[in-house]
C-alpha positions as CSV (number, residue, x, y, z in Angstrom):
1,X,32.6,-31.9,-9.9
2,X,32.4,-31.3,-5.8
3,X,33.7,-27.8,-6.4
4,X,30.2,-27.5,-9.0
5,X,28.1,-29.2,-6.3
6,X,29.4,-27.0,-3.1
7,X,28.8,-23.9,-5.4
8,X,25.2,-25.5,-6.2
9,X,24.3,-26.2,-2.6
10,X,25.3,-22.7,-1.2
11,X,22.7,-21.3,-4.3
12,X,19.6,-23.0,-3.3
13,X,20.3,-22.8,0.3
14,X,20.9,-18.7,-0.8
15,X,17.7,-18.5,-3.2
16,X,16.0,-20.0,0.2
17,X,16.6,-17.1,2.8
18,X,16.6,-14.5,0.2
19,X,12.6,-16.0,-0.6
20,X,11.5,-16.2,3.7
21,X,13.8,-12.6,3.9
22,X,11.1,-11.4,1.1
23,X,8.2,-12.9,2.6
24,X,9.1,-11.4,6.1
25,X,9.5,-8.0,4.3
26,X,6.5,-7.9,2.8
27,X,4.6,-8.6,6.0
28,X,6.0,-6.0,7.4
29,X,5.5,-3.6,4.4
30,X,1.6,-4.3,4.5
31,X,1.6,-3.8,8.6
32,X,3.2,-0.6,7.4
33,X,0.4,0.6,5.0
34,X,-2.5,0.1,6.6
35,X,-4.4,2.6,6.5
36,X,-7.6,4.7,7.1
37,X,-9.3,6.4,4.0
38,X,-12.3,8.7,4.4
39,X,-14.2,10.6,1.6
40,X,-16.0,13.3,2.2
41,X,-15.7,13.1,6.1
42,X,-17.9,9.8,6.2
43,X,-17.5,6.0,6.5
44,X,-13.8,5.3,7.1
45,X,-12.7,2.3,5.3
46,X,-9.9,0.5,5.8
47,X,-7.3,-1.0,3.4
48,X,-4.1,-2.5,2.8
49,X,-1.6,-1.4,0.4
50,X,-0.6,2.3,-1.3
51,X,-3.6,2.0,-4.0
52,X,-7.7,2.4,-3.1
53,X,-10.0,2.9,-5.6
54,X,-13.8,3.1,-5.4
55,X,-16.9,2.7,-7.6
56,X,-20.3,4.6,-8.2
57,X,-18.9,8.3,-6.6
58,X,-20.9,11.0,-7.1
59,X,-19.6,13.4,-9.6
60,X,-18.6,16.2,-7.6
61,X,-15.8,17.7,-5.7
62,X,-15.1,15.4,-2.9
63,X,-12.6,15.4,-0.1
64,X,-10.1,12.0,0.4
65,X,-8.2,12.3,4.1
66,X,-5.6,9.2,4.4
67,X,-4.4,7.9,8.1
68,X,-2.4,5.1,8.8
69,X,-2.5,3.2,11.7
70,X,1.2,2.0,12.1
71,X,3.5,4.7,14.5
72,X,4.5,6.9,13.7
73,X,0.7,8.1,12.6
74,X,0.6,9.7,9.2
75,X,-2.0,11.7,7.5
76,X,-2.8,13.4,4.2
77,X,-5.7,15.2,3.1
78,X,-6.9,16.1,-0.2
79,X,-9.4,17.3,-2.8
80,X,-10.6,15.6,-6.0
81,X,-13.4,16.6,-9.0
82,X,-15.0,13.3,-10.0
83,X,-16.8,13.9,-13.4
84,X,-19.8,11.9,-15.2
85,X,-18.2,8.4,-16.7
86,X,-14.8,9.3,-16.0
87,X,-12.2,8.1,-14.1
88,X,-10.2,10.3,-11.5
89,X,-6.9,9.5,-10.1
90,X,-4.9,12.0,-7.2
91,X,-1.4,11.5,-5.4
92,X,-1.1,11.7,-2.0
93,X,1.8,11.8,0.2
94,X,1.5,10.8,3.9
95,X,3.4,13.1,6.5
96,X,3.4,12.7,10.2
């Protein structure tokens, strides 16, 4: 029964640094992505994270340019047609 007790103990104490480990690294992963997002050259916005979406955009061709703001600085730039009542998605991927 101690053996089953000393084996129980070093779990939760385990399961309790792997938890603040995970927390800490996701602090740092959102530090990481933030980021600039301009479309169409105008009114940067800033968010958090590796998704941004946005509602009411003109159908159109429109340009998306992505910086972030951690070092090293990365940046990605693309293009995008938007049409009536549908939703458009793009990739981008960030190189310094």
């Amino acid at each position: 029964m101690l053996m089953f007790w000393a084996l129980f103990t070093i779990a939760e104490t385990f399961e309790r640094e792997l938890d603040k480990l995970q927390a800490e690294e996701t602090k740092g992963w959102i530090t990481e992505f933030n980021a600039g997002l301009w479309l169409d050259g105008v009114a940067q916005e800033t968010f958090v994270g590796t998704s941004w979406s946005k509602v009411g955009v003109v159908p159109g061709l429109h340009t998306v340019a992505v910086k972030t703001f951690a070092e090293p600085v990365e940046r990605a730039t693309g293009s995008i047609l938007v049409k009536p009542a549908e939703i458009a998605t793009m990739e981008l991927k960030l190189t310094t």
